[in-house]
C-alpha positions as CSV (number, residue, x, y, z in Angstrom):
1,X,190.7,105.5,144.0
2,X,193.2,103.3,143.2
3,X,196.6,104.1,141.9
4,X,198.0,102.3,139.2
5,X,201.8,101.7,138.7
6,X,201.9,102.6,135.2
7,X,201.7,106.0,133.4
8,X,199.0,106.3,130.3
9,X,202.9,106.8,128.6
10,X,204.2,103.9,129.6
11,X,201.0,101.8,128.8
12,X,201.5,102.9,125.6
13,X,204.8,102.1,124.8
14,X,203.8,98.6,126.2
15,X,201.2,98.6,123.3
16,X,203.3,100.0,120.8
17,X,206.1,97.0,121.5
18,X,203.1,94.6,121.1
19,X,202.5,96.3,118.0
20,X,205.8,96.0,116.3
21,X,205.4,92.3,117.0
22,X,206.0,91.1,120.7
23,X,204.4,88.4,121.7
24,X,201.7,89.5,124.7
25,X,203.4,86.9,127.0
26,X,206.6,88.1,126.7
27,X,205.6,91.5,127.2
28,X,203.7,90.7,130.3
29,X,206.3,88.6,131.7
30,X,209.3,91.7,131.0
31,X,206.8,93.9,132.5
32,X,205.0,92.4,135.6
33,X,201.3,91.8,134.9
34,X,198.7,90.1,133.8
35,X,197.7,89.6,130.1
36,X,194.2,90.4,131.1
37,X,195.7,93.5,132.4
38,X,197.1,93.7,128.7
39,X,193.9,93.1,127.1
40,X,192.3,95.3,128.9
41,X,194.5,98.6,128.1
42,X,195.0,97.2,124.8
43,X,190.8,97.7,124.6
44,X,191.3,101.3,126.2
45,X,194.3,102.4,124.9
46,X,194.4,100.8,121.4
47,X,195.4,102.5,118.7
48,X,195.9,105.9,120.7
49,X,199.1,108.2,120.9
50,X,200.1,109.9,124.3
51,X,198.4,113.1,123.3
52,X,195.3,111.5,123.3
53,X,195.7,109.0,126.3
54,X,196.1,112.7,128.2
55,X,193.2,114.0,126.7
56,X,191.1,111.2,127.8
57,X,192.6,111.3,131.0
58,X,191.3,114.9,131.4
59,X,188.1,114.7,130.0
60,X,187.1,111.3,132.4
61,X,188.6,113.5,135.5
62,X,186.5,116.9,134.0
63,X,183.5,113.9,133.3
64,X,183.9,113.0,137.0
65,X,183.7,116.7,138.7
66,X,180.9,117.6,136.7
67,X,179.2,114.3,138.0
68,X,180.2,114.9,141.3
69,X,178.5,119.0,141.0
70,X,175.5,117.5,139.6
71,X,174.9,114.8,142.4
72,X,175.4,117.8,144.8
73,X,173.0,120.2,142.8
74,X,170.2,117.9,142.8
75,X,170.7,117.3,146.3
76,X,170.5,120.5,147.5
77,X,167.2,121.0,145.3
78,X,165.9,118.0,147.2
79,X,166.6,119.5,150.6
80,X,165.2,122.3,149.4
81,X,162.0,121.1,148.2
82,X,161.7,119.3,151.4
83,X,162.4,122.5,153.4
84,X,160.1,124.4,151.7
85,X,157.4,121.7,152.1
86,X,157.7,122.0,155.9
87,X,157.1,125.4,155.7
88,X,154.7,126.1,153.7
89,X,152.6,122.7,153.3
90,X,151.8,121.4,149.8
91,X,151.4,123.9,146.7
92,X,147.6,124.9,146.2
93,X,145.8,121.9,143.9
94,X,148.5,119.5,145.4
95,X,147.2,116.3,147.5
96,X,149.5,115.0,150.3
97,X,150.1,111.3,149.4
98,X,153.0,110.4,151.9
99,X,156.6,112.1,150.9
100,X,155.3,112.7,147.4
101,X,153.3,115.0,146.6
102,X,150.1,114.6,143.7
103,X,149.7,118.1,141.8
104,X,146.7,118.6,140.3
105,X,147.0,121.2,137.4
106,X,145.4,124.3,138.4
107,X,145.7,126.3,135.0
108,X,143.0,124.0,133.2
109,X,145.8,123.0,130.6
């Protein structure tokens, strides 16, 4: 991931400067970056104190694990499945089509 050179604090204060009525092309200029760098924070980070910059900061990195548990849940129900196909052969009232498998319902529901 990449690593940015400026803290969710410091982007902040950058925004709050533009706020009390910087222009955007000074600031970028006193700062080293791009304005569409500044427009683009200013779309993520507008209006927001450092409390909740951290808070966002958390949840997307909480966001991200959870993600990253799910992707490897599903996975190992697919390898699973899969296994348990090779063992066993289709389900009773299920027709082989290929890799995926056609169940019929048995229960007359």
């Amino acid at each position: 991931m990449k690593r940015t050179r400026y803290t969710e604090e410091q982007i902040i204060g950058i925004l709050t400067e533009h706020e009390a009525g910087a222009k955007c092309a000074d600031l970028c200029r006193k700062h080293g970056m791009s304005e569409g760098t500044f427009y683009a924070w200013k779309a993520k980070f507008g209006g927001m104190t450092v409390s909740d910059a951290k808070r966002l900061k958390a949840l997307e990195d909480e966001n991200a694990r959870l993600k990253k548990l799910l992707a490897e849940q599903m996975l190992d129900a697919a390898a699973m499945k899969e296994l348990l196909a090779k063992m066993y052969g289709p389900p009773r009232g299920c027709k082989s089509r290929g890799d995926a498998l056609a169940c019929v319902n048995v229960s007359g529901l």
